[in-house]
N, C-alpha and C positions, 0 to 999 in steps of 0.2 A: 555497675547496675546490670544486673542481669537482661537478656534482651528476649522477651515472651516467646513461643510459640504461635506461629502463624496456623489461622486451620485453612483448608481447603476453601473453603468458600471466599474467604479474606482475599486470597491469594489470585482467586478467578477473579476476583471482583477488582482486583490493582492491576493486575493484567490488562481488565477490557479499560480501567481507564488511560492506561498508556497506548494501546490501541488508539483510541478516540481523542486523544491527545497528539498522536502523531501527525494523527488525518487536518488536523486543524492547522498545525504547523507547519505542513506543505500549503497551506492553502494561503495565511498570512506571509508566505515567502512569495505566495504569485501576487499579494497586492505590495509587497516591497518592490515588485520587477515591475508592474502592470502602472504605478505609481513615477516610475524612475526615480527611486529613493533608494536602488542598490547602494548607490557612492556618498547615498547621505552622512554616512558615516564613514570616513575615507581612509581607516586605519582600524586598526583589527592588534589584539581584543580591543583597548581603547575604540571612543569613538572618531578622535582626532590625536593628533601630535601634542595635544596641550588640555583634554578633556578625558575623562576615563566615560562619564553619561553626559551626551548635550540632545538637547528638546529643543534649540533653542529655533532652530529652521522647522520649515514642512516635513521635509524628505528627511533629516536627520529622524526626525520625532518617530517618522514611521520607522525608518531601521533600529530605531536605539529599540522599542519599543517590540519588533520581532525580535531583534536577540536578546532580549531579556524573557520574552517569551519561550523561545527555542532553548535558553539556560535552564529553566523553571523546570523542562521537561524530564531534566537530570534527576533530580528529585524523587519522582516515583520509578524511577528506572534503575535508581539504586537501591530504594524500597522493595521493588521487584528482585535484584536479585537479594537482599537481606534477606526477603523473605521465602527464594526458594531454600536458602539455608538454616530456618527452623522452619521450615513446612515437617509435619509426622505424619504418616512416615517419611525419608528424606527420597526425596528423584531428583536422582541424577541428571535425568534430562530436564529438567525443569530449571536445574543449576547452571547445565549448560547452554542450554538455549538465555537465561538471565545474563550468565557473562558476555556473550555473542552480541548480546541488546548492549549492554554497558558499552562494548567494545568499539561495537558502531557507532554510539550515540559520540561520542569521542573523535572520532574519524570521523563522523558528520561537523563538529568543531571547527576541526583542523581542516576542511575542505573550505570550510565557509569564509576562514580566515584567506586560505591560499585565494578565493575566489576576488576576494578584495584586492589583494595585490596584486594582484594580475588584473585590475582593471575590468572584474565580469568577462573574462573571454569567454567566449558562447561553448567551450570542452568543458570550464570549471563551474558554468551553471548547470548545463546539461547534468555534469559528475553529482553535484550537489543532488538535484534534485531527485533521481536513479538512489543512489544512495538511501534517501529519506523512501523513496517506497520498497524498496532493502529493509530498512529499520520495520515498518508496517508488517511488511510480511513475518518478520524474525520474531514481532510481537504476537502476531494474528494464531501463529504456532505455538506461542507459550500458551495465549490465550486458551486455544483448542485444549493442546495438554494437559493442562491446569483444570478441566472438566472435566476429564475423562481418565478413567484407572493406568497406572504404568503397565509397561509392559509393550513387547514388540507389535509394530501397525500391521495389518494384513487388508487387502482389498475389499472391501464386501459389495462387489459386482463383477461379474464377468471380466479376466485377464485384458479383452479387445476394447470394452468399453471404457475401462481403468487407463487403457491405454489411448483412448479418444478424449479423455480428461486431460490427461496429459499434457496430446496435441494444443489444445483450447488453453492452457495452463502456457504453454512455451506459446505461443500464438500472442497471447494478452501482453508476454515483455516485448515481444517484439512491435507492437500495434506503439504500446505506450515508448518504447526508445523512439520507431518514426515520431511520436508526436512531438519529444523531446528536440528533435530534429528539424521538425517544421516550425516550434516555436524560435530555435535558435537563426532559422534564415529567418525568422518577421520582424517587425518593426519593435519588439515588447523586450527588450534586450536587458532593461535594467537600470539604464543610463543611457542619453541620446553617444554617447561616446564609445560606446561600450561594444568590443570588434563582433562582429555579426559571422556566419556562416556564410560563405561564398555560393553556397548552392541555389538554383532558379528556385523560390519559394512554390510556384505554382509545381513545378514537377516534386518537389518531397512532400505536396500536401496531396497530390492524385498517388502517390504510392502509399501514405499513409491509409487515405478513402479507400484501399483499395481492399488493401491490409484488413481494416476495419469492416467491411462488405466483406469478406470471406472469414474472417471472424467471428460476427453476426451469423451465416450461414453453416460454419461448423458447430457451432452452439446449441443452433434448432437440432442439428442432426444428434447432436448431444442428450439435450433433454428426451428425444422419441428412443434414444436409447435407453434413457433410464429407467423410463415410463414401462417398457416393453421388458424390460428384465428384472422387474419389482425390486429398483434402487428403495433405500431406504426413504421415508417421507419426507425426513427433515432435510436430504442429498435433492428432491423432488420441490421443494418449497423454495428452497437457496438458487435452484437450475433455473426458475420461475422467474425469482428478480433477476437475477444475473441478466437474464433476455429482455428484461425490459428496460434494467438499466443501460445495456448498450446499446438498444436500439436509440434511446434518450439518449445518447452520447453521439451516436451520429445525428441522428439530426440537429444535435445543434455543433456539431461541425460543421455540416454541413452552412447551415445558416448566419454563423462566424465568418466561413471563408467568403460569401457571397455578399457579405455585408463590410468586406473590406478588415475584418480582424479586430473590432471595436474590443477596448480593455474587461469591461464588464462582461460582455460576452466570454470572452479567452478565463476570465477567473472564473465563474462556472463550469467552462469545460475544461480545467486543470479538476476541479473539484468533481468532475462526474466520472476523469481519468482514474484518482484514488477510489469513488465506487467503484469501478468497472474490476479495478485489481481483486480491491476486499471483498470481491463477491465471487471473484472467481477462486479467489484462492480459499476462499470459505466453502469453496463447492468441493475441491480439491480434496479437502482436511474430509468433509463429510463421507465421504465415497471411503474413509479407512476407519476401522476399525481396532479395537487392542486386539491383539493376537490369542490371550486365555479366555479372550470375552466370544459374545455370542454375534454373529454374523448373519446376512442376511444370505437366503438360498438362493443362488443365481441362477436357478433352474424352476425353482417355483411358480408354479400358475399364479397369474395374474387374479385370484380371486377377490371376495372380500377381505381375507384376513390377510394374503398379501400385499391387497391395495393398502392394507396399514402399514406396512413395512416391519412386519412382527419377524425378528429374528430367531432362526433355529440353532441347534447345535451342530456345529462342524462337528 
């Protein structure tokens, strides 16, 4: 049987569901930990020495119940690359970025498994879940791609400001590895057994706050530059949420750590962690351009038609 031709739109649209599938996936992994149903299922793939699926416990039900979740995601992530190979015309990069997804989602597998056997050691959760916002982003870019024409990215804003994107872009893995960090010294391990990081919790959560507050602050300095060099609208609209989702992300760190690290709390703020990424790295994607296509004037007056973000010809 012959296997159809995919159009463009098809393609964008399997894309943002693998996106929005991923983001879900990390988020039912923090109530597998937040739960301590890591070791519900105490063998990998199996879910026991003598069970391949058991429900039959709590904490089992929830673990069987993510990884079959986390299986499912396979699915359209091999959809995704099928279909970068009948997309017409055919991109390359769309193919590679699709094997890249494949690649990881497989390596995300094989971590999950290693994390079992090892007893949830707080390096192979940490790995696990780094990993999984790896995958999001590896998505976030086909995503992007998949909308927009082939052909080489080019800035469309000013070299220094491209480069303060940047910063704020390398800024957000490092914010989110501390938090990775602070979670593996606290109580939410996965399993009451389960070895913890050695580190004073209170000092890797005042480096993370801190991390996060300068953050927060290059972000604003972010957005007044966009604003001021008539960034595109849609790069102006994304800079927008980006700041107000992290401002919403510290506070309720903030409100987490003074309330003692309650479970509910810590799963909202894993899942405000995944905005805080896909928004920056949405903002990231935005600020670039195809390279045949049309860009925006990084010298242009601030008037009305550049308040629209109307691109010229390079």
């Amino acid at each position: 049987m012959r296997v159809p031709q995919l159009s463009a739109g098809a393609l964008r649209r399997l894309t943002l569901v693998n996106v929005v599938l991923l983001a879900a996936i990390i988020v039912s992994g923090a109530v597998v930990r937040l739960t301590d149903s890591g070791l519900g299922c105490a063998d990998w793939p199996n879910c026991s020495s003598t069970r391949l699926v058991d429900v039959s416990g709590h904490h089992a039900a929830i673990e069987q119940l993510n990884r079959i979740f986390s299986g499912a995601i396979g699915v359209p992530i091999a959809l995704a690359l099928l279909g970068a190979y009948r997309l017409r015309p055919k991109r390359r990069d769309l193919v590679a970025l699709a094997w890249t997804l494949f690649g990881l989602f497989w390596a995300e597998a094989v971590l999950g498994g290693i994390s079992v056997k090892v007893r949830l050691a707080w390096v192979s959760v940490t790995g696990h879940f780094l990993l999984a916002i790896a995958l999001i982003g590896i998505a976030l870019v086909m995503h992007h791609r998949a909308s927009n024409p082939d052909g080489p990215r080019r800035p469309a804003v000013r070299r220094e400001t491209m480069t303060l994107a940047r910063a704020v872009y390398a800024l957000t893995i490092f914010v989110v590895v501390m938090g990775t960090l602070v979670t593996a010294a606290g109580p939410h391990g996965g399993d009451v057994k389960a070895r913890r990081l050695g580190w004073p919790l209170g000092d890797v959560a005042r480096v993370h706050g801190v991390s996060v507050d300068i953050l927060v602050v290059l972000t604003l300095v972010l957005v007044v530059a966009l604003a001021r060099t008539g960034a595109p609208r849609r790069a102006l609209n994304v800079a927008s949420i980006t700041v107000a989702v992290m401002a919403a992300q510290g506070v309720l760190g903030y409100v987490q750590y003074f309330n003692r690290i309650p479970p509910l709390l810590v799963g909202f703020h894993v899942f405000g962690a995944v905005c805080v990424f896909v928004s920056v790295q949405q903002l990231l994607l935005e600020l670039t351009v195809a390279g045949d296509g049309l860009v925006v004037d990084p010298g242009a007056p601030r008037d009305a038609t550049a308040a629209r973000g109307v691109a010229v010809a390079r």
